[in-house]
C-alpha positions as CSV (number, residue, x, y, z in Angstrom):
1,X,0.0,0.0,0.0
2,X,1.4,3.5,-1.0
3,X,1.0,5.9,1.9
4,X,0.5,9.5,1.4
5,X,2.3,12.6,3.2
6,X,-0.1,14.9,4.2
7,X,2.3,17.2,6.0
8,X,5.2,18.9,3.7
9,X,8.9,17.7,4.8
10,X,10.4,20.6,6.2
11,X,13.5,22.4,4.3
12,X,16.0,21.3,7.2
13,X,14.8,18.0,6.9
14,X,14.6,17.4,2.6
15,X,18.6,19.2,3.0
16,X,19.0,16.1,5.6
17,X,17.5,13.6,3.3
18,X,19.3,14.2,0.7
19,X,22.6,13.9,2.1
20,X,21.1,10.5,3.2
21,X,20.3,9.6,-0.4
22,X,24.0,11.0,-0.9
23,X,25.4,8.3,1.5
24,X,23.2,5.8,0.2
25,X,24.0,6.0,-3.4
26,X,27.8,6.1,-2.7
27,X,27.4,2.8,-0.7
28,X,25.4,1.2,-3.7
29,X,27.9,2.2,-6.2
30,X,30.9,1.0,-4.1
31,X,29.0,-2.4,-4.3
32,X,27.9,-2.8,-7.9
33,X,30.8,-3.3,-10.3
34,X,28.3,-2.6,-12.8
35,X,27.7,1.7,-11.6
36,X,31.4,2.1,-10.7
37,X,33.1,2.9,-14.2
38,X,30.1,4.9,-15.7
39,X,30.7,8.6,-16.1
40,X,27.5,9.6,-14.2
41,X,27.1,12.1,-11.4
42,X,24.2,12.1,-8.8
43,X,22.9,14.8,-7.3
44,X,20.4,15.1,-5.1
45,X,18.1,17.9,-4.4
46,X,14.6,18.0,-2.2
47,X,14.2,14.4,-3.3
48,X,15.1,15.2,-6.6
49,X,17.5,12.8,-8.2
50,X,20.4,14.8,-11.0
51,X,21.3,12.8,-13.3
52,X,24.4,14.4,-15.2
53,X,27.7,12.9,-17.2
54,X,27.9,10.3,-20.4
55,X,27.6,7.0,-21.0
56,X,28.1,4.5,-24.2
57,X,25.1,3.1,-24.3
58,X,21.1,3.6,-23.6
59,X,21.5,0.3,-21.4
60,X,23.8,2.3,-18.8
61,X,21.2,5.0,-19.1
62,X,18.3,2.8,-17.9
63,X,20.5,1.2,-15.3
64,X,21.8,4.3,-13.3
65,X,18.5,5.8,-13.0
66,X,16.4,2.4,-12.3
67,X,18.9,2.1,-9.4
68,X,18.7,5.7,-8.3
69,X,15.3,5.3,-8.6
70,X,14.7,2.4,-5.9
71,X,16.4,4.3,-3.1
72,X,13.4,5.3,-0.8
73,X,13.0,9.1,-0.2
74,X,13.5,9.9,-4.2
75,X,10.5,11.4,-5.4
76,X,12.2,11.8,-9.3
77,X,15.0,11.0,-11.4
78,X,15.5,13.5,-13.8
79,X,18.7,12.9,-16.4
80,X,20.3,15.3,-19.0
81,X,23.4,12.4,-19.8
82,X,25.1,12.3,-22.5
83,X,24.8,9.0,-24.4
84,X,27.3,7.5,-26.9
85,X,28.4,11.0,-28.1
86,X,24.8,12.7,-28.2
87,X,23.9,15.9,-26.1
88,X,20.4,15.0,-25.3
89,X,17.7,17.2,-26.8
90,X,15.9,19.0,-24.1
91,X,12.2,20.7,-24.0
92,X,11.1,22.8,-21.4
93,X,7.6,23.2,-21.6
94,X,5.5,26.1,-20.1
95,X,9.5,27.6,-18.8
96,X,8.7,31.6,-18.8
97,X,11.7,32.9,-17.9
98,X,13.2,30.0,-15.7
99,X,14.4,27.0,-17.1
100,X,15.2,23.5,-15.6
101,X,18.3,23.5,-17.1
102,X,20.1,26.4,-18.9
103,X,20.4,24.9,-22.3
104,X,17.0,23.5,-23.0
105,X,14.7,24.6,-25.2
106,X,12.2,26.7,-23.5
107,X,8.5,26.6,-25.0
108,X,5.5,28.7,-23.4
109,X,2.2,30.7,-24.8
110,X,4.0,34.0,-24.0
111,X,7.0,35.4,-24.6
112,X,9.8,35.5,-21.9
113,X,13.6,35.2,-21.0
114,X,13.5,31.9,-21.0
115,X,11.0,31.3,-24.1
116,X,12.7,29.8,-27.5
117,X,9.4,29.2,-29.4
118,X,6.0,31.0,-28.3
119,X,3.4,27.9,-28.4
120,X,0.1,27.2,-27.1
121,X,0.3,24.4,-25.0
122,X,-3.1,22.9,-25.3
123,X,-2.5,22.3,-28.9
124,X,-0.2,20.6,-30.8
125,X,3.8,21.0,-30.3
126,X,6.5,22.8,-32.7
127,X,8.2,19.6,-32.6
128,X,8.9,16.7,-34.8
129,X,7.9,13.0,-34.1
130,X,10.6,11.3,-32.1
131,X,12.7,13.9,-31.9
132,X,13.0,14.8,-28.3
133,X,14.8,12.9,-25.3
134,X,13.4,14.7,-22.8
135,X,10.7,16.9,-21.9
136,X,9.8,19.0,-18.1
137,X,6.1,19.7,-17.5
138,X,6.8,21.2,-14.1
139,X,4.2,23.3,-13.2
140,X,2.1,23.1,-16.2
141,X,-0.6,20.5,-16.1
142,X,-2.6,22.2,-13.5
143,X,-3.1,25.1,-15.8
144,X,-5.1,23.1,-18.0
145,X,-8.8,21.9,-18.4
146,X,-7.5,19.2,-19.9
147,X,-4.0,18.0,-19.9
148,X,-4.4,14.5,-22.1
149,X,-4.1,16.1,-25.8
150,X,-0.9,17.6,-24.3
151,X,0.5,14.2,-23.0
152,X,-0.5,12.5,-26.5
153,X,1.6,15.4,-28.0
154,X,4.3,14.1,-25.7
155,X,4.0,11.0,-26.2
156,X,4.4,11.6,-30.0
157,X,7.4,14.0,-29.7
158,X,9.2,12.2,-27.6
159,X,12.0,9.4,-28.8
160,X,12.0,5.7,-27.9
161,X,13.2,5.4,-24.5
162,X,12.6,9.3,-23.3
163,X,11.2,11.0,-20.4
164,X,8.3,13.1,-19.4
165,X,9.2,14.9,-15.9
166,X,6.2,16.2,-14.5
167,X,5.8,17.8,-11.5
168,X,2.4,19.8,-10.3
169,X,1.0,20.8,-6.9
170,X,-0.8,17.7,-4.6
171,X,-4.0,18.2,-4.7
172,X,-4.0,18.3,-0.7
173,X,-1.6,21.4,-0.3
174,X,-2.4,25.2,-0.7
175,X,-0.6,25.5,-3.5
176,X,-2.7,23.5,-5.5
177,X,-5.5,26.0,-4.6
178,X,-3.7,29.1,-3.7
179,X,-3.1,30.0,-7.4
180,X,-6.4,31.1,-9.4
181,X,-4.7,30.3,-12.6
182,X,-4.9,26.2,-11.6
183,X,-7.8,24.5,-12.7
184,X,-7.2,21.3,-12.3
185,X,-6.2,19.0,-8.9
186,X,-3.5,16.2,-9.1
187,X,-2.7,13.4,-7.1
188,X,-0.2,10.2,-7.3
189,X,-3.1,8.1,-8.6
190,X,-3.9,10.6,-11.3
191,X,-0.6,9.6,-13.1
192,X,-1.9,5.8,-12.9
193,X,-4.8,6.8,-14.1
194,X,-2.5,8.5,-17.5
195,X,-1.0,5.0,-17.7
196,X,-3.8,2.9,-16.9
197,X,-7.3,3.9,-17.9
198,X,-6.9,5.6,-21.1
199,X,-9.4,4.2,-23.9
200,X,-7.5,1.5,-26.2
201,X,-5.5,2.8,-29.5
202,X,-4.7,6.1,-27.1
203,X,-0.7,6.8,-26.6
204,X,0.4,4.2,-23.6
205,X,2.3,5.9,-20.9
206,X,4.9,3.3,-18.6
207,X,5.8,4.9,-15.2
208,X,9.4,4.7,-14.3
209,X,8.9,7.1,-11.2
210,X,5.9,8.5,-9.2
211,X,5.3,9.9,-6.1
212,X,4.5,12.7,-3.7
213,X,6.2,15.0,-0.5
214,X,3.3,16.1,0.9
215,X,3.2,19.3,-2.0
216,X,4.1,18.4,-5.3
217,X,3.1,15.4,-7.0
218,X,6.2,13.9,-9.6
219,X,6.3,11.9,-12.4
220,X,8.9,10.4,-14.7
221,X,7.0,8.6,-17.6
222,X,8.6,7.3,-21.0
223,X,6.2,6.4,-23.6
224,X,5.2,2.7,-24.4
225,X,4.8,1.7,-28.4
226,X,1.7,-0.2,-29.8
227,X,3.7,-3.5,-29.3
228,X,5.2,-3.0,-26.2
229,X,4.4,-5.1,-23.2
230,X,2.1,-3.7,-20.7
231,X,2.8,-2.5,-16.8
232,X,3.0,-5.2,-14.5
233,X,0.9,-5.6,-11.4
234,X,4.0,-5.8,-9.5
235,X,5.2,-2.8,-10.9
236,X,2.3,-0.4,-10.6
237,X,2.3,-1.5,-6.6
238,X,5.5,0.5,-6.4
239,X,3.7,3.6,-6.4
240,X,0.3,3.5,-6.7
241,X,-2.8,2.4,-3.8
């Protein structure tokens, strides 16, 4: 059963699990002869896995943050890595002037800072099919009525093997209220609901991460192809009631 935190960690305490999830990692690389020569760093930040460096191969990829990933108190891995060579391409969507990382590409409906390409996000994306490794939704999905046509765009832009972050208020905090601009309310077993209960021959969503601190919900979901194997009951019990 997946408990929920109705009470916000405090700051003193995420700074003190973090360098927890510091300790921890270091142990479980010192013990896995398969983590210690990749080229990966790991930071860790309010829960917040940082995935950073290069690696040959997608396989390395997939390893590092499947590991990271099973360390309790991580709420979300999110990864700009190099692989074999390639500077992963990088969308922030809904940025304004503040970007998750300083060389993504920043797309919002008004112009900013921060904004590459003025686009409405309720419609369909500037972007080509599978031509995106990673995409942040941080902040965005409560702003809209309804979020699923911008998932399917998603979905459609990103590459085999990439990753939506998203990360939105919990429906139980102020925040997700306190705002007049959110319209929507968002909980853990809404994202199982994006994976699981969509209507057949819709884009299939697999959930690599999901959970909540007690105010933001996260997400880290790579899309599934129309021959792909679906999630496991086993798996989905990792993070959803």
């Amino acid at each position: 059963m997946v408990a929920l935190t109705h009470t916000p960690p405090s700051a003193e305490r995420l700074r003190a699990v973090d360098g927890f999830l510091a300790e921890a990692w270091a142990d479980q690389v010192r013990h896995d002869e398969r983590l210690r020569p990749l080229g990966i760093e790991v930071r860790f930040d309010r829960g917040v896995a940082h995935l950073t460096g290069e690696v040959d191969e997608p396989a390395q990829l997939r390893l590092v943050r499947e590991r990271v990933g099973r360390l309790a108190g991580v709420f979300g891995v999110w990864c700009r890595v190099r692989v074999d060579g390639r500077n992963p391409v990088v969308v922030d969507l809904g940025c304004g002037a503040t970007k998750q990382w300083p060389g993504n590409l920043g797309l919002d409906i008004f112009p900013a800072p921060g904004v590459d390409a003025v686009a409405d996000l309720s419609g369909s994306l500037p972007l080509a099919d599978d031509s995106v490794d990673v995409l942040f939704a941080v902040h965005i999905l409560e702003h809209l009525i309804d979020f699923l046509p911008l998932l399917d765009e998603c979905h459609r832009v990103l590459r085999p093997g990439g990753v939506l972050h998203v990360m939105s208020p919990w429906w139980g905090h102020v925040n997700a209220v306190a705002d007049p601009t959110h319209v929507r309310l968002l909980d853990v077993q809404t994202i199982k609901g994006v994976c699981v209960m969509r209507p057949p021959g819709t884009p299939r969503w697999y959930p690599l991460h999901a959970g909540t601190d007690g105010a933001s919900v996260f997400a880290d979901l790579t899309p599934l192809g129309p021959d792909d194997d679906g999630i496991t009951a086993a798996h989905l019990a990792r993070f959803f009631d």
